[in-house]
N, C-alpha and C positions, 0 to 999 in steps of 0.2 A: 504493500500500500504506500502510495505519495506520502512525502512530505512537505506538505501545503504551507506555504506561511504569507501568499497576498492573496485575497478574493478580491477579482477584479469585477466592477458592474455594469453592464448597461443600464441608461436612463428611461427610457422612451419604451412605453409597453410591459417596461417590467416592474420600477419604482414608481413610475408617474405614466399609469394608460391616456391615450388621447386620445382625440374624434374631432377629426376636421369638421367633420358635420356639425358642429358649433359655432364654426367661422362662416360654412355654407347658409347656418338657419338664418343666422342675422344679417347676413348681405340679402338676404332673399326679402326678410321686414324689410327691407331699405328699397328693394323695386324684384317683385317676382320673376326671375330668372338671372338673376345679378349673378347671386351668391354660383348656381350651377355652371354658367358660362364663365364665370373667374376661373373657378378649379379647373376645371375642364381644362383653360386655356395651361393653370398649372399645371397638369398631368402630362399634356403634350410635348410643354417645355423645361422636361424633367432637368434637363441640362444647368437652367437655372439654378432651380432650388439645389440641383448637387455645386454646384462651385459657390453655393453661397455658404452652404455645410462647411465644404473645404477652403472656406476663407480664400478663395482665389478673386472672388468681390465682395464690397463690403455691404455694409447697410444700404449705404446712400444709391451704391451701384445696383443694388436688387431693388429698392425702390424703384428707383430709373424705369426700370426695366418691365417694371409688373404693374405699376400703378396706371398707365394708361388702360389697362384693362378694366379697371372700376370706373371707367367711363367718368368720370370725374363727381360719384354720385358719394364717396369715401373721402375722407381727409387722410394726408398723411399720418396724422397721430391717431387719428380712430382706427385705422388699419393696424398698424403696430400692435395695440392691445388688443383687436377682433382678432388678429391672425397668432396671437402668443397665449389670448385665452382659452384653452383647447384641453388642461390638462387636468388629471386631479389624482391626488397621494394613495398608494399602495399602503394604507395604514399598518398592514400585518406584516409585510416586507420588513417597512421598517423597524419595526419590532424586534424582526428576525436580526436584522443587521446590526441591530443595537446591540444583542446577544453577543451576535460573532466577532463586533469590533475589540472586545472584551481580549481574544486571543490571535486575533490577527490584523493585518495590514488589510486596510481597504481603498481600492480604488476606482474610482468610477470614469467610464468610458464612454462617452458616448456621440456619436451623430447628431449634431445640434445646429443653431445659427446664433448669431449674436443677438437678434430680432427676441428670438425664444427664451433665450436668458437673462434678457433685461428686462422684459415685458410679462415674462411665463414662470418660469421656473425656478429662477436664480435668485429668490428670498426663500425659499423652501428650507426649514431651518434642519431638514434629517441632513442636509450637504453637509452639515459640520461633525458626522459620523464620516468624513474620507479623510484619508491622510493628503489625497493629491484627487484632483478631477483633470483628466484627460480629454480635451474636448477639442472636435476635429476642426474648428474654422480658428482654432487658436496653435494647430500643432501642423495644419497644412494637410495631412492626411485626413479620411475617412473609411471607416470599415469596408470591406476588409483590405485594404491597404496595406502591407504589414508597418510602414513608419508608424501609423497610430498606434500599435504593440509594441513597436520597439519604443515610442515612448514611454511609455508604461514601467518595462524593463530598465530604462533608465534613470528612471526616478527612484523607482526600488531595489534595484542592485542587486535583484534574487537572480538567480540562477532560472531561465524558463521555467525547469520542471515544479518550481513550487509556488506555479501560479495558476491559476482555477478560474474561471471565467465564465459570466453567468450572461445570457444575451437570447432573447426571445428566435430570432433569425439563425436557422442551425446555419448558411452560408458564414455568419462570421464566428459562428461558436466551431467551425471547421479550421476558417484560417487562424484561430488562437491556433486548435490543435496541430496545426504545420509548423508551429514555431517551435515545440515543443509544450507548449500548456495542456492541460487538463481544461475541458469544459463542460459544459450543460446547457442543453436547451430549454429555455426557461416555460415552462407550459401555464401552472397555478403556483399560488404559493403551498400546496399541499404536494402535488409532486416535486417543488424545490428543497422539502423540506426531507422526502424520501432520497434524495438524490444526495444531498448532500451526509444523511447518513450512513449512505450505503458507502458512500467513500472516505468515512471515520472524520466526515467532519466537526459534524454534530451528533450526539449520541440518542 
């Protein structure tokens, strides 16, 4: 059996679920068919939202870029927080993580924008259960990437193998395992809680 000493986390889906359909319902109140034809248009130009992730633009530049889709029926600043209010706390997670910070290193990883963590996320007072948050529009990679894991690794100075790695999307809980990590595909917090014991983390 491994000798585990960082639990590394994703954000999105596993600490904090979200639902774009939050951002769709309220541009829809604002003129019906708003909120479907904005996403839409986001879906098509995935391209954006990924380099806004991977910090290769910024705020100002994805504004630029999106806000003419709201037809001008949105302000700049009500977008921000219609588009960052989407999330809400994995109460029992965090629970759990409370637990495990107790005997290990925590780091949390995740696929984000700068928009989401000024606006969304980034008062959420469980972050101050990480020793380090890894987050891809600040480290230039994005899952699975491996630079975003080698960040990780370098913060913590463990050796791969005694890093574990929790992420809803088995595609990047694969490429931890390419590096050498141990992972888990995050399903409930009831099968994270079997998974984690079968591997003598928690007993």
């Amino acid at each position: 059996m491994r000798n585990y000493s960082v639990i590394v986390s994703d954000l999105g889906n596993v600490l904090i679920p979200f639902d774009y359909n939050n951002a769709v319902n309220k541009l829809e109140k604002i003129e019906p068919g708003l909120g479907n034809r904005f996403f839409e248009f986001i879906k098509s130009h995935y391209d954006i939202h990924r380099k806004f992730e991977r910090g290769d633009i910024n705020s100002e530049e994805f504004l630029k870029k999106i806000m003419p889709e709201l037809e001008g029926k949105v302000s700049e600043k009500e977008f921000k927080h219609l588009y960052s209010q989407i999330f809400r706390v994995n109460e029992g997670l965090v629970d759990l993580y409370t637990e495990l910070k107790k005997k290990y290193t925590l780091v949390l990883m995740s696929n984000t924008n700068e928009l989401h963590y000024e606006f969304g996320w980034g008062k959420y007072e469980f972050l101050n259960l990480f020793d380090k948050m890894v987050l891809s529009y600040e480290v230039h990679f994005v899952k699975p990437e491996h630079g975003i894991y080698k960040a990780v690794e370098t913060f913590t100075g463990r050796p791969p193998e005694e890093h574990i790695f929790i992420d809803d999307i088995s595609e990047y809980a694969e490429a931890a395992k390419s590096r050498g990590w141990d992972a888990v595909q995050f399903i409930n917090n009831e099968q994270l809680v079997k998974d984690l014991i079968n591997k003598g983390i928690m007993e």
